[in-house]
MIKOL-97784 format. One record per residue (C-alpha): residue in one letter; x, y negated, z; residue number from 1. Coordinates in pm, 1 decimal, decimal comma. Each point is the difference from the previous one (the first is absolute). Layout:
# MIKOL-97784
@code->A; east->X; north->Y; up->Z; pos->NUM
...
END
This chain:
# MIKOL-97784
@code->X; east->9158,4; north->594,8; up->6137,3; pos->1
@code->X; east->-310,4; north->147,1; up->-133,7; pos->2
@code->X; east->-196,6; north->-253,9; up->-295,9; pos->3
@code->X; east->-334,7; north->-124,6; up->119,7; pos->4
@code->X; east->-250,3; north->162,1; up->-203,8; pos->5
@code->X; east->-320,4; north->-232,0; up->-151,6; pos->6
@code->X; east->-285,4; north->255,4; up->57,8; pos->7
@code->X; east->-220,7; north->-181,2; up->-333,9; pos->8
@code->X; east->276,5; north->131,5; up->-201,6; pos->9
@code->X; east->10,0; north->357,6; up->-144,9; pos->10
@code->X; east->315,9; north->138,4; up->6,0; pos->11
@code->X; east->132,1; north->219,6; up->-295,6; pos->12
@code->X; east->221,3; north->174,0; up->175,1; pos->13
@code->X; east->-226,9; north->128,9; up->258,6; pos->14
@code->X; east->0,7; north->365,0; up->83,0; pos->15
@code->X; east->-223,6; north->284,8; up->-137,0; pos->16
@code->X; east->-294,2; north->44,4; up->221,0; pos->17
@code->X; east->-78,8; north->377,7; up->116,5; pos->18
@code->X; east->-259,8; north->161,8; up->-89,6; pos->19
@code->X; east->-208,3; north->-59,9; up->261,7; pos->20
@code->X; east->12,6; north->-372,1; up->-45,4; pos->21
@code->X; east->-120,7; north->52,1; up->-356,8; pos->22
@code->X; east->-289,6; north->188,1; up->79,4; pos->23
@code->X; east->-115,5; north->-263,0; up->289,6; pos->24
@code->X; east->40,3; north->-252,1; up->-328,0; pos->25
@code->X; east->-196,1; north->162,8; up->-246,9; pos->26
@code->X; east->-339,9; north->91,7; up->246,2; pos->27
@code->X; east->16,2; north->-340,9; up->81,1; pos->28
@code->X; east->19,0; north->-146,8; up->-345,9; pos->29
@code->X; east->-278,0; north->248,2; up->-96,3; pos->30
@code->X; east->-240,3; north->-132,2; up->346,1; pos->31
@code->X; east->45,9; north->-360,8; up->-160,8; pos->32
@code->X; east->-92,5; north->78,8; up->-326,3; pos->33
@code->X; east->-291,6; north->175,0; up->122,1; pos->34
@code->X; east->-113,9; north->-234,5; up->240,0; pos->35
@code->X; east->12,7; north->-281,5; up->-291,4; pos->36
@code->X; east->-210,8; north->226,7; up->-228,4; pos->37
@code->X; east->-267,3; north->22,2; up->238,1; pos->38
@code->X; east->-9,4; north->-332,1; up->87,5; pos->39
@code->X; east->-53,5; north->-118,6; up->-382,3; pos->40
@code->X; east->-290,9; north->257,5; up->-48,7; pos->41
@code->X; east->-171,5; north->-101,9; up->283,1; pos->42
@code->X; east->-14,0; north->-328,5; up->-78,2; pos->43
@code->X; east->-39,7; north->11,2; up->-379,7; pos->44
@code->X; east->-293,8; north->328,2; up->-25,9; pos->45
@code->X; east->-306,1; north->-159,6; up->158,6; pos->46
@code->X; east->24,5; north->-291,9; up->-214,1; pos->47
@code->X; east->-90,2; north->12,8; up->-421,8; pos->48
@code->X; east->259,0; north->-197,6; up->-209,0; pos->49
@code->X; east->-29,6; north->-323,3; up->-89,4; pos->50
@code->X; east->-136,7; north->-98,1; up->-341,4; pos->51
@code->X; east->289,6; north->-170,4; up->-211,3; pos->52
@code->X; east->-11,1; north->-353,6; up->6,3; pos->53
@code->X; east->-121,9; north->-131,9; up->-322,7; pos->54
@code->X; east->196,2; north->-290,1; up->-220,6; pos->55
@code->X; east->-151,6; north->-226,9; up->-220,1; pos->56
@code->X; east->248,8; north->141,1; up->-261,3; pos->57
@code->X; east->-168,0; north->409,0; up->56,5; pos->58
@code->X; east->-295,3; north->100,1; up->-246,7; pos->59
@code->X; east->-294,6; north->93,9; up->155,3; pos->60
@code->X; east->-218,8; north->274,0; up->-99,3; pos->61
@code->X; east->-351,0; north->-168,1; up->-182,0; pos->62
@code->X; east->-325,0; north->219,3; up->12,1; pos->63
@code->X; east->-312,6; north->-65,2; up->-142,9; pos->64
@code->X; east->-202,9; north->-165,1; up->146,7; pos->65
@code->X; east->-350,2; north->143,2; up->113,8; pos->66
@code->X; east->-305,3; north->-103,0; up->-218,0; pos->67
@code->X; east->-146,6; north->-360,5; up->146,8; pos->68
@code->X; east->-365,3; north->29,2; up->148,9; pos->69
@code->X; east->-93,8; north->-209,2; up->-272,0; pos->70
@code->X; east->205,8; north->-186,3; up->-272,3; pos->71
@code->X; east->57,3; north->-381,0; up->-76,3; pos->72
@code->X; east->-226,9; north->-142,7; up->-244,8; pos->73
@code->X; east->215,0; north->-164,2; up->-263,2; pos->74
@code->X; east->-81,9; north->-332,5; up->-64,3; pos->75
@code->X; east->246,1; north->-92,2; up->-335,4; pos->76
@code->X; east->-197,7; north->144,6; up->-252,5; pos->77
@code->X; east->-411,9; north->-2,8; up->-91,5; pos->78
@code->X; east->25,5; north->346,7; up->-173,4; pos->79
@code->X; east->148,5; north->143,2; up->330,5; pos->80
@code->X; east->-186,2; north->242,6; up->216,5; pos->81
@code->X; east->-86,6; north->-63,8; up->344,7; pos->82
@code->X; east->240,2; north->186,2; up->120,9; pos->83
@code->X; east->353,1; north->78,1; up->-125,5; pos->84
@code->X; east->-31,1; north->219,1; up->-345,7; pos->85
@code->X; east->261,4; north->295,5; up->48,5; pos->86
@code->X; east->22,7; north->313,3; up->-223,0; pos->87
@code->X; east->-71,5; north->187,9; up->399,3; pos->88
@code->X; east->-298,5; north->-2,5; up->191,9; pos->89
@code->X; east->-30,6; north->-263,5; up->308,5; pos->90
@code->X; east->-63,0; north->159,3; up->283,9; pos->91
@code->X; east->-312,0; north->-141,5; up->230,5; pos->92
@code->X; east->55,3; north->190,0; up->308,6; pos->93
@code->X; east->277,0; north->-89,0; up->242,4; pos->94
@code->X; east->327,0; north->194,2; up->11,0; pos->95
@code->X; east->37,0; north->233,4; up->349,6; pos->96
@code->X; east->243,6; north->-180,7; up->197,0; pos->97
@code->X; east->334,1; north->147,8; up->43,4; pos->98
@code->X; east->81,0; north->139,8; up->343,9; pos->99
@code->X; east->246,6; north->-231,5; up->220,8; pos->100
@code->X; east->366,5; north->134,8; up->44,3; pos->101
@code->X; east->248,3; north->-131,9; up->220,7; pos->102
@code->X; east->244,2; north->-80,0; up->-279,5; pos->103
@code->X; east->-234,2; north->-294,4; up->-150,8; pos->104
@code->X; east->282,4; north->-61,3; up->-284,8; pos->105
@code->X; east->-89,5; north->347,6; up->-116,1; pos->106
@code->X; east->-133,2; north->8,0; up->-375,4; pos->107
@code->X; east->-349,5; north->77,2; up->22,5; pos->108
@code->X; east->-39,2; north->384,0; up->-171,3; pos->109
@code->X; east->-238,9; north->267,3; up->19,0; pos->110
@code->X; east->-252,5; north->-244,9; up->-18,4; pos->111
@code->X; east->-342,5; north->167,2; up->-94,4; pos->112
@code->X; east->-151,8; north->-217,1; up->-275,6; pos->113
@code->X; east->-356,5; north->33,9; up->4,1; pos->114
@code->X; east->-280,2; north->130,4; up->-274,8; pos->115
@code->X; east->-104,5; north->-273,4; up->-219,3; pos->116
@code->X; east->-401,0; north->7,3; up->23,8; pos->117
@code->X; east->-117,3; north->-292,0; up->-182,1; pos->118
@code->X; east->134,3; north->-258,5; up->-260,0; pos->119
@code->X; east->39,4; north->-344,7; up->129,2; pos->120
@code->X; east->-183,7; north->-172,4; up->-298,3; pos->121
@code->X; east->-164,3; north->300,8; up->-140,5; pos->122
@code->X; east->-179,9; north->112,0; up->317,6; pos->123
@code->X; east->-190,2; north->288,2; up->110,8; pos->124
@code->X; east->-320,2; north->-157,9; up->-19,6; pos->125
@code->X; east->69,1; north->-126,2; up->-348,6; pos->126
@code->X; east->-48,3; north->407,4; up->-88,0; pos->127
@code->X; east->-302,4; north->51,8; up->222,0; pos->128
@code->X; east->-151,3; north->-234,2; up->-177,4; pos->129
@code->X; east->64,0; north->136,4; up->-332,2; pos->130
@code->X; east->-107,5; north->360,3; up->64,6; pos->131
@code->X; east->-312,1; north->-203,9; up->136,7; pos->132
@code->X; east->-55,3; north->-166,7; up->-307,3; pos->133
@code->X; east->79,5; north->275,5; up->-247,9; pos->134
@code->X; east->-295,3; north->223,9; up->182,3; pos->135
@code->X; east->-230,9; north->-293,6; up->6,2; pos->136
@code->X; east->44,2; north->19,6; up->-387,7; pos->137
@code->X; east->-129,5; north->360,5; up->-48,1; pos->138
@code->X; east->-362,6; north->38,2; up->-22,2; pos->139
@code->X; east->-137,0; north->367,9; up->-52,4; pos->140
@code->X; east->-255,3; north->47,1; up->-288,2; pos->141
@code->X; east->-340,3; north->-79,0; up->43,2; pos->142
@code->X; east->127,5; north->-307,4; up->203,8; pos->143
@code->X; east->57,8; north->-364,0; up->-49,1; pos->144
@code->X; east->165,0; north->-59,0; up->-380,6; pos->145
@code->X; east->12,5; north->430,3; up->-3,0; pos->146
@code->X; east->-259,5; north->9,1; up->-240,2; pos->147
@code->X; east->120,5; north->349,2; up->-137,6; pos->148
@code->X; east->72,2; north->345,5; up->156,9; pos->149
@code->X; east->349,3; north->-67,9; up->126,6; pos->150
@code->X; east->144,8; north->-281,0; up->207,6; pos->151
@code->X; east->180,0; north->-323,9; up->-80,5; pos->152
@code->X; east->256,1; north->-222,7; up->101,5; pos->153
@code->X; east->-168,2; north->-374,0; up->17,1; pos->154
@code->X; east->296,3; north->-212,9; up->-17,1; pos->155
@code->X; east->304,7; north->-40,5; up->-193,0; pos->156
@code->X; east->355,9; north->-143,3; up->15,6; pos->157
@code->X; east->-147,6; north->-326,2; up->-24,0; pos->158
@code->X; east->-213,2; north->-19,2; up->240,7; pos->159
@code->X; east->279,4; north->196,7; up->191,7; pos->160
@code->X; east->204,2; north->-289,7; up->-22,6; pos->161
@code->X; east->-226,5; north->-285,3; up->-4,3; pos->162
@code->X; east->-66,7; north->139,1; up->370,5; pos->163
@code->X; east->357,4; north->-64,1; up->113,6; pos->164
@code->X; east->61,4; north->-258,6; up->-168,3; pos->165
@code->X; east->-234,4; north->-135,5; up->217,8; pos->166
@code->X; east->-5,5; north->190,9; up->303,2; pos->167
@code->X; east->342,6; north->92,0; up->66,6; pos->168
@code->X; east->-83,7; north->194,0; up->281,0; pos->169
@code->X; east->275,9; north->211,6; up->150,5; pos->170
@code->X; east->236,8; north->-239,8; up->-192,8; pos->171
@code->X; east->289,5; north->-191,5; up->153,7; pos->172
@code->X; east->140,0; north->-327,6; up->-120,1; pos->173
@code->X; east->92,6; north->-322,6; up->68,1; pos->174
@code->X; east->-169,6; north->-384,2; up->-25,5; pos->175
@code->X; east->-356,3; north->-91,3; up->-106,8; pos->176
@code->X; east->22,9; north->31,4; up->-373,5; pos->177
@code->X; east->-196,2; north->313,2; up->-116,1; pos->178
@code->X; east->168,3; north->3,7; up->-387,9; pos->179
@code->X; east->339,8; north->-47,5; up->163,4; pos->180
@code->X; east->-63,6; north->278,3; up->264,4; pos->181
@code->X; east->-108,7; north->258,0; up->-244,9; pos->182
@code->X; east->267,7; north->-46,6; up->-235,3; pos->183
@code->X; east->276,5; north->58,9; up->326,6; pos->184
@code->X; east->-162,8; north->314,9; up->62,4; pos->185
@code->X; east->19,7; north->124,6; up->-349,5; pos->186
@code->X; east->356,6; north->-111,8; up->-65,8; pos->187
@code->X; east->67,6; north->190,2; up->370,0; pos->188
@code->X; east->-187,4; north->332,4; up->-124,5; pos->189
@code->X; east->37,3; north->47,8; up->-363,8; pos->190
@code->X; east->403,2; north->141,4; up->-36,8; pos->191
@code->X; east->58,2; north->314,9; up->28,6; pos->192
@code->X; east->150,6; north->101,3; up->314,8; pos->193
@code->X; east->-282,5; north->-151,3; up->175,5; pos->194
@code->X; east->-290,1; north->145,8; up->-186,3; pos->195
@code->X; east->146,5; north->325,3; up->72,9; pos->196
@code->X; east->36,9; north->-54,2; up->350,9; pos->197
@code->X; east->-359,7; north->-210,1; up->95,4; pos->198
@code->X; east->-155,3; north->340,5; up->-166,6; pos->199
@code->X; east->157,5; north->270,1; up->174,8; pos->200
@code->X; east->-70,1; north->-208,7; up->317,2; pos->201
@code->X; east->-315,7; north->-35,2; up->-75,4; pos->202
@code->X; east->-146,6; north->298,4; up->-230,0; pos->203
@code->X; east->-111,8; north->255,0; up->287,0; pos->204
@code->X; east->-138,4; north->-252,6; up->175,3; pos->205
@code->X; east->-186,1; north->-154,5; up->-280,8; pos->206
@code->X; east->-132,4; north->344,5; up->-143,1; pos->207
@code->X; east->-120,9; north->101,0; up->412,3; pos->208
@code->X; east->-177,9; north->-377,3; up->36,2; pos->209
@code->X; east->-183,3; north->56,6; up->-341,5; pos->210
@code->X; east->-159,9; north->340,0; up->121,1; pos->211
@code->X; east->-82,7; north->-217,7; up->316,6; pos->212
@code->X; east->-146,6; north->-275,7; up->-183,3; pos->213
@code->X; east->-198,4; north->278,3; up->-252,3; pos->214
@code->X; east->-124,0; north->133,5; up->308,1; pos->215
@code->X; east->-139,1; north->-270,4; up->157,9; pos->216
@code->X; east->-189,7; north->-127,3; up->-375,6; pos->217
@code->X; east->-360,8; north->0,6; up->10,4; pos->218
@code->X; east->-238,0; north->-15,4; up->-325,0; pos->219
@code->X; east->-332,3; north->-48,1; up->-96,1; pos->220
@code->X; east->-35,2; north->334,5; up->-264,5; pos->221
@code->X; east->-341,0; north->38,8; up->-181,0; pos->222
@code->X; east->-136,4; north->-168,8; up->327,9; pos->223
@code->X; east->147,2; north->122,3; up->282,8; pos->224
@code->X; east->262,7; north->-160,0; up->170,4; pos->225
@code->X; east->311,8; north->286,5; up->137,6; pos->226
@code->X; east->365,1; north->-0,5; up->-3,0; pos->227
@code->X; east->151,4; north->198,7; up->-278,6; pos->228
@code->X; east->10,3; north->377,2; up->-48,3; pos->229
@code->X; east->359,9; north->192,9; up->-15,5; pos->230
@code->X; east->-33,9; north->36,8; up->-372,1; pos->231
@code->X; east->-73,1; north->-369,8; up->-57,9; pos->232
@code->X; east->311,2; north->-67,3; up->210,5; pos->233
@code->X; east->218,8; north->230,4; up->-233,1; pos->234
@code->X; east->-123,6; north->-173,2; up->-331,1; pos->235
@code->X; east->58,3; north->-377,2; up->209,2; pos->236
@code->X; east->401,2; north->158,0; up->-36,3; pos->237
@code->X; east->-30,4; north->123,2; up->-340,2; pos->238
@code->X; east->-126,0; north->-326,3; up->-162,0; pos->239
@code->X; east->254,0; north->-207,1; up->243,3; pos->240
@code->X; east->251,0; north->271,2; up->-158,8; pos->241
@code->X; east->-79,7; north->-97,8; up->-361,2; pos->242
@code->X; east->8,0; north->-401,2; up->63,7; pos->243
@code->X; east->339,3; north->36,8; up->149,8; pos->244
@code->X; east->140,3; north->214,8; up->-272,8; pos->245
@code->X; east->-173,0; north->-249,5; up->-261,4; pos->246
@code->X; east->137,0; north->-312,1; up->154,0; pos->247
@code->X; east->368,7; north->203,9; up->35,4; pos->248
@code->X; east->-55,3; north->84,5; up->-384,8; pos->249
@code->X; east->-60,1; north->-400,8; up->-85,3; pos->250
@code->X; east->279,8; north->-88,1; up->205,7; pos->251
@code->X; east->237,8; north->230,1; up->-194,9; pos->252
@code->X; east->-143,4; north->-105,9; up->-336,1; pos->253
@code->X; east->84,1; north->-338,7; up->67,9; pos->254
@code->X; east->350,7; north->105,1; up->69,7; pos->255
@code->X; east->75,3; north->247,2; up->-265,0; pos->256
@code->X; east->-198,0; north->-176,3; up->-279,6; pos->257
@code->X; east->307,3; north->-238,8; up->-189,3; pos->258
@code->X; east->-323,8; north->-265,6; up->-114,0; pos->259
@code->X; east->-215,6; north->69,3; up->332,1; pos->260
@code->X; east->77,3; north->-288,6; up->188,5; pos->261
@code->X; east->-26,0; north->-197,1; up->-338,7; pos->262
@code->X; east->-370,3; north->137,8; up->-53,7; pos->263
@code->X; east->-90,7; north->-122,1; up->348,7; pos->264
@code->X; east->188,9; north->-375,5; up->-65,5; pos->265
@code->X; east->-204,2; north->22,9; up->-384,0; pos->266
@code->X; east->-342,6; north->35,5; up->227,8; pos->267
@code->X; east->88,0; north->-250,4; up->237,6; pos->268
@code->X; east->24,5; north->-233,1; up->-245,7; pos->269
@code->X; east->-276,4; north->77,1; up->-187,5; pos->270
@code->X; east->-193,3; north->-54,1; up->292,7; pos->271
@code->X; east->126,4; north->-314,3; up->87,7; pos->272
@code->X; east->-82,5; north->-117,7; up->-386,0; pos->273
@code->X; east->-351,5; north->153,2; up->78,8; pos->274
@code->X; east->-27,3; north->-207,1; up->295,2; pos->275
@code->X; east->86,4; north->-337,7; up->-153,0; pos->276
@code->X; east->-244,3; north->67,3; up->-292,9; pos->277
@code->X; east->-234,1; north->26,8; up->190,4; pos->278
@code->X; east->31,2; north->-286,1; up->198,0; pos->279
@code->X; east->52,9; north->-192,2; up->-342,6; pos->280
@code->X; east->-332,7; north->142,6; up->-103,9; pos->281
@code->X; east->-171,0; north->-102,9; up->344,2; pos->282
@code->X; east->108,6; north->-370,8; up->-56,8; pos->283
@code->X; east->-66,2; north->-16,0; up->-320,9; pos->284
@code->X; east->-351,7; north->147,5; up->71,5; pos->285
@code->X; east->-79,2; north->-225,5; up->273,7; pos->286
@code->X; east->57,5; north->-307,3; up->-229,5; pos->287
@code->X; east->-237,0; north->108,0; up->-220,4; pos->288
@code->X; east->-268,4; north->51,6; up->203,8; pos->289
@code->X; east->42,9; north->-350,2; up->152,5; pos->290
@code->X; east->42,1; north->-193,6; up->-371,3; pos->291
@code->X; east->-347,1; north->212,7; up->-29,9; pos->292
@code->X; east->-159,8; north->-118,4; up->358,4; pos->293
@code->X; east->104,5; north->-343,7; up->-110,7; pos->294
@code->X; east->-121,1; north->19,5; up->-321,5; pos->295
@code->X; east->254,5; north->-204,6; up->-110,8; pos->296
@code->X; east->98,8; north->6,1; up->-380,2; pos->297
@code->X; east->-65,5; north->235,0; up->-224,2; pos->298
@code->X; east->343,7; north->-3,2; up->-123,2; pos->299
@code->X; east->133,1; north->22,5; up->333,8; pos->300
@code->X; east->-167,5; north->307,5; up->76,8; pos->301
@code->X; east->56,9; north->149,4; up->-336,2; pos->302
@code->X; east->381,7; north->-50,3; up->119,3; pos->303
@code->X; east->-61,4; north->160,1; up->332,0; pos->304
@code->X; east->-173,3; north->303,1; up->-171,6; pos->305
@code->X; east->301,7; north->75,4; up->-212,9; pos->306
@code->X; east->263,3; north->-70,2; up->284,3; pos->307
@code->X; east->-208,4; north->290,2; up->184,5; pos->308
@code->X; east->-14,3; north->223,3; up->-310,4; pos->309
@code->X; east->347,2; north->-6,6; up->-37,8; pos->310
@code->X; east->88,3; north->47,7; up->392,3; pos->311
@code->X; east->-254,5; north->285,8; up->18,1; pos->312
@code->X; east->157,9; north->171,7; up->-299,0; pos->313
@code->X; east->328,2; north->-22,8; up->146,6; pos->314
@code->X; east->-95,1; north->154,8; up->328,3; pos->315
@code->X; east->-129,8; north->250,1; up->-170,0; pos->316
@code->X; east->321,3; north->115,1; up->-187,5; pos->317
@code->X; east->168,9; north->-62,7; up->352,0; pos->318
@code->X; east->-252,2; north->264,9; up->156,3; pos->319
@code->X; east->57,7; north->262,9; up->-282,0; pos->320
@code->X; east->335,2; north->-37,0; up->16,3; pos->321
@code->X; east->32,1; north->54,4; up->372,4; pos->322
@code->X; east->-173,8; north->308,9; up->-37,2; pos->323
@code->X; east->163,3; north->142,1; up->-284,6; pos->324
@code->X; east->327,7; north->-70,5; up->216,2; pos->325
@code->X; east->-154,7; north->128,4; up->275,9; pos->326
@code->X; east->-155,6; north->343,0; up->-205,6; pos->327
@code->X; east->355,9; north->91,4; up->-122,7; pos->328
@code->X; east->119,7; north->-25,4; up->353,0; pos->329
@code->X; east->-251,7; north->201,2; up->92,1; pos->330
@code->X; east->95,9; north->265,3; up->-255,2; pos->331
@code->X; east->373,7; north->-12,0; up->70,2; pos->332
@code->X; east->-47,2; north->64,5; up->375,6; pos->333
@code->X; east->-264,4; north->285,2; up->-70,4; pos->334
@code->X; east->360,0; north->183,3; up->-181,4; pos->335
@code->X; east->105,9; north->72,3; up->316,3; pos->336
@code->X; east->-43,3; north->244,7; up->240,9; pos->337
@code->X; east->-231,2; north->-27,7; up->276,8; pos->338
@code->X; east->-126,6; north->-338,9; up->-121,8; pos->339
@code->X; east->-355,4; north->103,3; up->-175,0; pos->340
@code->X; east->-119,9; north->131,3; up->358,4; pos->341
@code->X; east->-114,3; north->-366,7; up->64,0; pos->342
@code->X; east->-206,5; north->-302,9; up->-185,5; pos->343
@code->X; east->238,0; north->-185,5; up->-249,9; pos->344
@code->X; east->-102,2; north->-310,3; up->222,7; pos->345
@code->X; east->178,5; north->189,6; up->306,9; pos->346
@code->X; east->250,2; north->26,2; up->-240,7; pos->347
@code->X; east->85,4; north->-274,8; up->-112,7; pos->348
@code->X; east->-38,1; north->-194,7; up->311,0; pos->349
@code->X; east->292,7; north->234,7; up->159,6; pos->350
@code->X; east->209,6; north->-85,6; up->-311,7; pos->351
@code->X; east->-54,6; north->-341,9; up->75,5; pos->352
@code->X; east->37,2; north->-10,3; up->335,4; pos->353
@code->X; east->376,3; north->158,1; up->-138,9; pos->354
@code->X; east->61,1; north->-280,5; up->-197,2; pos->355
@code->X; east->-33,0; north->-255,9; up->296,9; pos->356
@code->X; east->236,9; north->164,3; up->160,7; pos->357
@code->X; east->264,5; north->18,1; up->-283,4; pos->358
@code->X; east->-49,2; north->-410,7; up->-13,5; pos->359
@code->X; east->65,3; north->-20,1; up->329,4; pos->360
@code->X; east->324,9; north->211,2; up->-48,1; pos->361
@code->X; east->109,5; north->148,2; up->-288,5; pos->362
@code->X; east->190,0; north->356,9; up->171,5; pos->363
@code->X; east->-381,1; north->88,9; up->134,1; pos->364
@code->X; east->45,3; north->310,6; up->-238,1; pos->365
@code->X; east->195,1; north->229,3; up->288,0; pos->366
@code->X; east->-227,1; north->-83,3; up->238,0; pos->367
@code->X; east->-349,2; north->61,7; up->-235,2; pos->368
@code->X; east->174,4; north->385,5; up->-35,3; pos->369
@code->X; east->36,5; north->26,9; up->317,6; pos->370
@code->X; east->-358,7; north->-80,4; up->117,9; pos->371
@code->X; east->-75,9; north->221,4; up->-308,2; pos->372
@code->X; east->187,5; north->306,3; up->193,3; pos->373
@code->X; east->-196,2; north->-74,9; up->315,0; pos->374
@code->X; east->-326,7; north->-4,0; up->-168,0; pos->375
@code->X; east->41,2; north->343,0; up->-210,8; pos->376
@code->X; east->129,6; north->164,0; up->373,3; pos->377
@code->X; east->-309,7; north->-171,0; up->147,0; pos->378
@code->X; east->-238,2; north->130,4; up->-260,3; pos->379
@code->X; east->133,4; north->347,5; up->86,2; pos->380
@code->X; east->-94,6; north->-26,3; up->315,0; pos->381
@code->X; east->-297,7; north->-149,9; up->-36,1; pos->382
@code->X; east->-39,5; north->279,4; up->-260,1; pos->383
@code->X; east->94,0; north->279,9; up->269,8; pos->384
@code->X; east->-286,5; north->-125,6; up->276,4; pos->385
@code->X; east->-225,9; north->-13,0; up->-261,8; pos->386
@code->X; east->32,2; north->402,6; up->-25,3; pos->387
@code->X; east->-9,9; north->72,0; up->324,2; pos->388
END
């Protein structure tokens, strides 16, 4: 009797198949595979992959971030500027918004960073109003303080800054306390990556608002009041051209000179011995002419008389002192070039002004050379529209 065969199992000792079996086999092992290809593509085509899930463990890719509408005003610091002092512009204008994708975990590239038009603390109209004050300074001859046959410049660096120090217009900063504010704004300006930057912002813009500004002058010449001719425009540039190379040649001086900054402290203190000299004198003065009034004594007043004597001879020394000081300054400064274009009050004030900003911090010298650099390319082109 025949054993029952299980049909799950596969025997080993079946028989060969013929050939026709084995073809029927293969087309329709070839029909699945196939089929099962299709189905995957259809399903899996249409659709974009997933993005890979993200771990807390993966690094993420970090971008920089685009330049805030405005920047934080830093409040740990009086000497800080009003907004955060960086070695690269702040951007005022608002970055172009990226356009939406549907993978939102995307990092955000190919962003467009816009042009940086104006300085957050050292605006725009900071410049407009310079170019407007520099041409209200020129007066062509036979006009106002032009006594002579050629044109002058009215005021000098310190009326220059006596104005903004004041003013501040088209200045940024932050709280109510002027001294405080103007200091920020220096310490955010004066290095040198900055002062290279605000000028190349700046300098077409300032050299196309001072031609406006010329423009629009009017003067009262040997009577008649008109706006000023071409060629009183040109020489406007040309005396603008020396005071910039002048101030740039002071600047330098008090860089390059190994006693310059020395000579300025010597005159600062002579002047502050003037000052108290002469306030010694004043009192002493004043208490002689009131023993006199009073007619008190005569020994009293005799006293007085000698205690103002003495005081006035003392502030007397202090004054020729100062000025000797101040002469050999004066003469030092003239060594260099550029510097004998203007008065040795302009001068000297500049040099000052120099040594302010070396109290208030002592690696100043970088910066000075590079407003130097800016000055001397300014001149140039100040030079330049002058010959046109």
């Amino acid at each position: 009797m025949a054993e029952e065969q299980n049909p799950d199992q596969l025997s080993m000792a079946s028989k060969p198949q013929s050939g026709m079996g084995k073809m029927i086999w293969i087309l329709l092992l070839c029909a699945v595979v196939a089929g099962g290809a299709l189905w995957y593509f259809r399903n899996e085509a249409p659709h974009p992959p997933k993005p890979p899930v993200r771990t807390e463990t993966q690094m993420r890719l970090q971008l920089p971030a685009p330049p805030p509408q405005s920047r934080a005003v830093t409040d740990n610091a009086t000497d800080a500027p009003a907004t955060n002092a960086t070695d690269t512009l702040p951007a005022s204008q608002p970055a172009t918004p990226p356009a939406t994708t549907e993978a939102t975990d995307a990092p955000d590239v190919g962003r467009v960073m816009p042009k940086v038009e104006d300085d957050s603390v050292i605006r725009l109209a900071f410049i407009e109003d310079l170019t407007r004050y520099l041409a209200d300074a020129y007066y062509p001859a036979n006009s106002g303080p032009a006594k002579g046959e050629h044109g002058v410049l009215s005021k000098g660096p310190k009326m220059l800054n006596m104005h903004y120090g004041v003013e501040m217009t088209g200045l940024e900063w932050s709280g109510d306390d002027l001294e405080k504010g103007r200091r920020s704004i220096l310490r955010y300006a004066l290095n040198p990556t900055m002062v290279d930057a605000l000028y190349h912002l700046y300098v077409d813009r300032f050299m196309d608002s001072l031609q406006r500004a010329a423009k629009r002058m009017v003067r009262t010449v040997e009577g008649e009041e008109r706006p000023l001719t071409r060629m009183e425009i040109k020489e406007m540039h040309h005396l603008l051209a020396l005071r910039a190379q002048a101030t740039a040649g002071v600047l330098r001086a008090c860089v390059v000179m190994e006693d310059g900054m020395s000579r300025v402290e010597a005159l600062h203190a002579a002047t502050k011995q003037a000052l108290a000299a002469n306030q010694t004198f004043q009192t002493a003065l004043l208490q002689y002419q009131e023993a006199s009034d009073a007619k008190k004594d005569s020994k009293v007043i005799a006293k007085a008389r000698t205690a103002m004597d003495v005081a006035g001879k003392t502030y007397q020394q202090a004054i020729i002192q100062r000025e000797r000081t101040r002469e050999s300054l004066a003469n030092q400064l003239r060594k260099n070039k550029w510097v004998a274009q203007q008065s040795d009050d302009a001068n000297i004030y500049v040099a000052q002004w120099a040594y302010r900003r070396m109290l208030d911090n002592d690696r100043i010298f970088p910066a000075l050379m590079a407003v130097h650099d800016v000055l001397i390319d300014l001149a140039e082109r100040l030079e330049k529209k002058a010959a046109l």
